[in-house]
C-alpha positions as CSV (number, residue, x, y, z in Angstrom):
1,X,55.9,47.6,52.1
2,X,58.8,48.3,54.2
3,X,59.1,51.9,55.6
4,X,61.1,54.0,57.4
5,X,60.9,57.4,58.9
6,X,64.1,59.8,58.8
7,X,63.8,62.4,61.4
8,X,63.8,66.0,61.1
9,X,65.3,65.2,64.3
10,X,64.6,69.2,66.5
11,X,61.4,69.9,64.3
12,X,60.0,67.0,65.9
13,X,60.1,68.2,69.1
14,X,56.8,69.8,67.8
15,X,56.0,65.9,67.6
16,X,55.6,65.8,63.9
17,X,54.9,69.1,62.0
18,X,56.6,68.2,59.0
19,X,58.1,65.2,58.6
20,X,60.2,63.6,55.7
21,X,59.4,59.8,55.5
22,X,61.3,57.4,52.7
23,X,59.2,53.9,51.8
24,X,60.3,51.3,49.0
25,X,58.6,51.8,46.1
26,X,55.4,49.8,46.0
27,X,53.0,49.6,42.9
28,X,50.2,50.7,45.1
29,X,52.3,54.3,45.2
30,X,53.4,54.7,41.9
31,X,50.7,54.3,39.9
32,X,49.8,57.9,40.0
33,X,52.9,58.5,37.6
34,X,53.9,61.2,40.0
35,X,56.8,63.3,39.8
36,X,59.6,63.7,42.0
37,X,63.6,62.8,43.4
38,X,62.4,59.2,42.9
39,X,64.7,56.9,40.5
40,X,65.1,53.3,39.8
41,X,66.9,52.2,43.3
42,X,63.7,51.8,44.6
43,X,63.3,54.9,47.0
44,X,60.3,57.2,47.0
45,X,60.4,60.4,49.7
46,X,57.4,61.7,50.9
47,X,56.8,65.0,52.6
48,X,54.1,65.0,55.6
49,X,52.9,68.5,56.5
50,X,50.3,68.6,60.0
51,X,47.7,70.8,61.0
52,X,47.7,73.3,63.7
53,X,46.4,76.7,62.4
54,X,48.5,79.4,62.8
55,X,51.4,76.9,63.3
56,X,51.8,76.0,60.3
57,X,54.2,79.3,60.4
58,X,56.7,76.5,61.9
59,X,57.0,74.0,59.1
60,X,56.5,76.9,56.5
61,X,59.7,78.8,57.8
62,X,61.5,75.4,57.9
63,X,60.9,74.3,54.4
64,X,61.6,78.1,52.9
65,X,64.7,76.9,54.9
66,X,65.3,73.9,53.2
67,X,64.8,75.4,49.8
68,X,67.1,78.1,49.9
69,X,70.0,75.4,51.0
70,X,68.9,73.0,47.9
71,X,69.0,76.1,45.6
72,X,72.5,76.8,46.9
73,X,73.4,73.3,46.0
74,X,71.4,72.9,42.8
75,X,70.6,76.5,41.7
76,X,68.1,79.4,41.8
77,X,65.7,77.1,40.0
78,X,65.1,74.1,42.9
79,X,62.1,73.8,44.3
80,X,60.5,71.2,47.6
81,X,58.5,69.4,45.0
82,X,61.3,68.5,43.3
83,X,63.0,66.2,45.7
84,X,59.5,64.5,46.7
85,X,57.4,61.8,45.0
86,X,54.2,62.4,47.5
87,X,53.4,65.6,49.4
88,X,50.7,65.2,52.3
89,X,49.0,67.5,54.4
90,X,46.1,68.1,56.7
91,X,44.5,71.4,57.8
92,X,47.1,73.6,57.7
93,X,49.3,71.1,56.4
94,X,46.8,70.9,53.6
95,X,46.7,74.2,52.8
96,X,50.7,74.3,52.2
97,X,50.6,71.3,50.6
98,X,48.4,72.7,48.0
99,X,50.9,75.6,47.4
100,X,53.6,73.5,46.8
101,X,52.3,71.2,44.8
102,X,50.0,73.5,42.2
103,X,51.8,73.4,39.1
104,X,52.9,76.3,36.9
105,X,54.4,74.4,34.6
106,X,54.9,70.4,33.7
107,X,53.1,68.0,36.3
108,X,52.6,67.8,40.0
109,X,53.9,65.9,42.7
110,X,51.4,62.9,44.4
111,X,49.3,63.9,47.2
112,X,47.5,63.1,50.1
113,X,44.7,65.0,51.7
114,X,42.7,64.0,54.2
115,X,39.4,65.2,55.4
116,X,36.4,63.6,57.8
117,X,32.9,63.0,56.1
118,X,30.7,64.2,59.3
119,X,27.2,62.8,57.4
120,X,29.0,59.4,56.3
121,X,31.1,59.2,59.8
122,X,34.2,58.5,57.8
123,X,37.5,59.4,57.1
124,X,37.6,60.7,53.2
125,X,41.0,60.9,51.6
126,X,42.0,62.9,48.7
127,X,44.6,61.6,46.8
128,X,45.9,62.1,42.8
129,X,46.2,58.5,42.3
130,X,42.7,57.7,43.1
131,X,41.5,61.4,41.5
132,X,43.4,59.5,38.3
133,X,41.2,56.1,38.9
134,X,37.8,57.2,40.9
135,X,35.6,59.6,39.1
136,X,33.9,60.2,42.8
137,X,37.2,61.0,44.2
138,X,38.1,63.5,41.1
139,X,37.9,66.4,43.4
140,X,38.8,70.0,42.5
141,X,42.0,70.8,44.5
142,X,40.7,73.8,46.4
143,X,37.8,71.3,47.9
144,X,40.1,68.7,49.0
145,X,42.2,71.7,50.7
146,X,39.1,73.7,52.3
147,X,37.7,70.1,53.8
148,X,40.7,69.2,55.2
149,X,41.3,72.9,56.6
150,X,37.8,73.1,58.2
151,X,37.7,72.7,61.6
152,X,34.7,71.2,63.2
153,X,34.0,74.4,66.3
154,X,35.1,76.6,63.8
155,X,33.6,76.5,60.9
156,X,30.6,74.6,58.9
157,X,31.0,71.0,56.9
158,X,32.3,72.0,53.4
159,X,30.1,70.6,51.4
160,X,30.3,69.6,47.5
161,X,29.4,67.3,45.2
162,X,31.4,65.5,42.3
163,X,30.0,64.4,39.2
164,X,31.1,61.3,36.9
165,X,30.8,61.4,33.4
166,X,27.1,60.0,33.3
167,X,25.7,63.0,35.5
168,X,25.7,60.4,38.5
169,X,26.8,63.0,41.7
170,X,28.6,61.6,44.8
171,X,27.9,64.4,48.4
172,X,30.6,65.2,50.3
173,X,30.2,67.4,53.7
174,X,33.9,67.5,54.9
175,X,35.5,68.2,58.2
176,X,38.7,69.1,59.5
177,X,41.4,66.1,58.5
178,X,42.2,67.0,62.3
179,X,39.5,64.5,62.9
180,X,41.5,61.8,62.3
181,X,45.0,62.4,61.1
182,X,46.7,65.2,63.1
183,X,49.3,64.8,65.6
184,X,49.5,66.7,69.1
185,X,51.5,69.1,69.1
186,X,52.1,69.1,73.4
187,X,55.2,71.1,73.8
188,X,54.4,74.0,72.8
189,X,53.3,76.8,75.8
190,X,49.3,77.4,75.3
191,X,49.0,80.3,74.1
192,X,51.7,79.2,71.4
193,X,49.3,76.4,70.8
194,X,46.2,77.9,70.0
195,X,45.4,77.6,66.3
196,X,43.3,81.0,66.9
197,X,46.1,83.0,68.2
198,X,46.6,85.2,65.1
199,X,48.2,87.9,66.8
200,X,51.0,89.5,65.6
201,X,53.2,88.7,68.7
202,X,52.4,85.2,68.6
203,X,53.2,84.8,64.7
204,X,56.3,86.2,65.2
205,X,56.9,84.0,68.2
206,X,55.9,81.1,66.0
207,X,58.6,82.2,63.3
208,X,61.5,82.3,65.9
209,X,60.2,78.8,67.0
210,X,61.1,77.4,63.5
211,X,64.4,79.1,63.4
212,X,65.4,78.2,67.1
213,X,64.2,74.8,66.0
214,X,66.6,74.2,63.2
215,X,69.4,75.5,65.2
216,X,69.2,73.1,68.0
217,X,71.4,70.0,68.7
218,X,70.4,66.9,66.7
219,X,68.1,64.5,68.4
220,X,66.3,61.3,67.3
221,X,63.3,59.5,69.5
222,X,64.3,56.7,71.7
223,X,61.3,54.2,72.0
224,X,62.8,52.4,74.8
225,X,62.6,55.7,77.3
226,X,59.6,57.6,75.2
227,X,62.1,60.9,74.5
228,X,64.5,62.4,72.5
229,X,68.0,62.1,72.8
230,X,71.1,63.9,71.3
231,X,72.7,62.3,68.3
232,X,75.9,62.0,69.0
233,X,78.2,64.1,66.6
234,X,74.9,64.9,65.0
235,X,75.5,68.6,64.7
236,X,72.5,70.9,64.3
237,X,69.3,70.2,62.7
238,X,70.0,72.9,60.6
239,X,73.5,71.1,58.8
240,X,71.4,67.5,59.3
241,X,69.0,69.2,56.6
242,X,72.2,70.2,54.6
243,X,73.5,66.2,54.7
């Protein structure tokens, strides 16, 4: 399966808060019959939210952002879920992800959830392909969100268990998907950076982060030197998001 990231360019300064990837279509992917900008060239866009606690203030601001700008284009009706195929998310991430991908009306994007069994010693992931295929992996949504929110110095396993058909019951004790899918998020200051720092200076802070964000010069990541550099003519990563 061929893949390629496209970068939210600025936002990933905070190395990888919410990230928009694009893959060719694989079968492996669409089976879920999921929902979405997908069409028949063979493209499927996918929506990767992180952890990080409070933080999550940053990608939420940005993708209020990019709504209102796809509901100028394609009216007051528009929503994120309808220009993805797959919506994933851990901790935080999770927990947005969940929002944006509960349904009021017709279907629900795919997603991806994932958590870290701390009985088994494995990762568990949630997603509504194999919830479609897997009675043991048929979890309710608000599991799959609070086991992938839970952090392990924080807060107790969440445990459940899920039942097939013929009463046979699967245990799940689920830790913080922080376990073993979130990124770092190293340049913000510390107290900016602690998930615990709910106060209402530092939320606000975290707010005018996003916004600051979207209005720097476009950047992509250079490999070769390990750090960004300015696209040229790139504009802001507020009018990239508008391309």
């Amino acid at each position: 399966m061929n893949l390629k990231r496209v970068d939210l360019t600025s936002m990933w300064k905070l190395v990888f808060l919410c990230t928009l990837l694009i893959v060719t279509k694989s079968s492996s992917i669409t089976e879920g019959n999921c929902v979405g900008s997908s069409t028949d060239d063979g493209i499927i866009t996918i929506l990767s939210i992180d952890g990080g606690g409070v933080k999550g203030i940053i990608p939420s601001t940005i993708l209020v952002e990019l709504e209102s700008m796809l509901q100028d284009l394609d009216g007051d009706d528009a929503r994120i879920v309808d220009y993805f195929d797959m919506i994933a998310g851990t901790s935080t991430g999770a927990v947005i992800g969940g929002f944006l991908t509960t349904p009021n009306g017709n279907g629900r994007p795919f997603y991806v959830f994932p958590t870290f069994d701390i009985k088994l010693l494995n990762p568990v992931i949630f997603t509504s392909t194999k919830a479609k295929t897997d009675e043991y992996m048929d979890a309710l949504l608000s599991d799959a969100i609070i086991g992938s929110g839970s952090p392990p110095l924080a807060y107790q396993p969440h445990y459940f268990n899920i039942c097939t058909s013929y009463l046979v019951c699967k245990e799940f004790n689920l830790f913080d998907g922080a376990v073993i899918a979130n990124n770092p998020v190293d340049t913000l200051s510390s107290s900016e950076a602690n998930f615990a720092n709910a106060t209402k200076a530092n939320l606000l802070r975290l707010g005018e982060t996003a916004q600051e964000l979207l209005n720097q010069n476009l950047t992509s990541f250079d490999p070769s030197i390990n750090r960004f550099v300015p696209v040229p003519n790139g504009g802001t990563t507020r009018e990239a998001l508008l391309k």
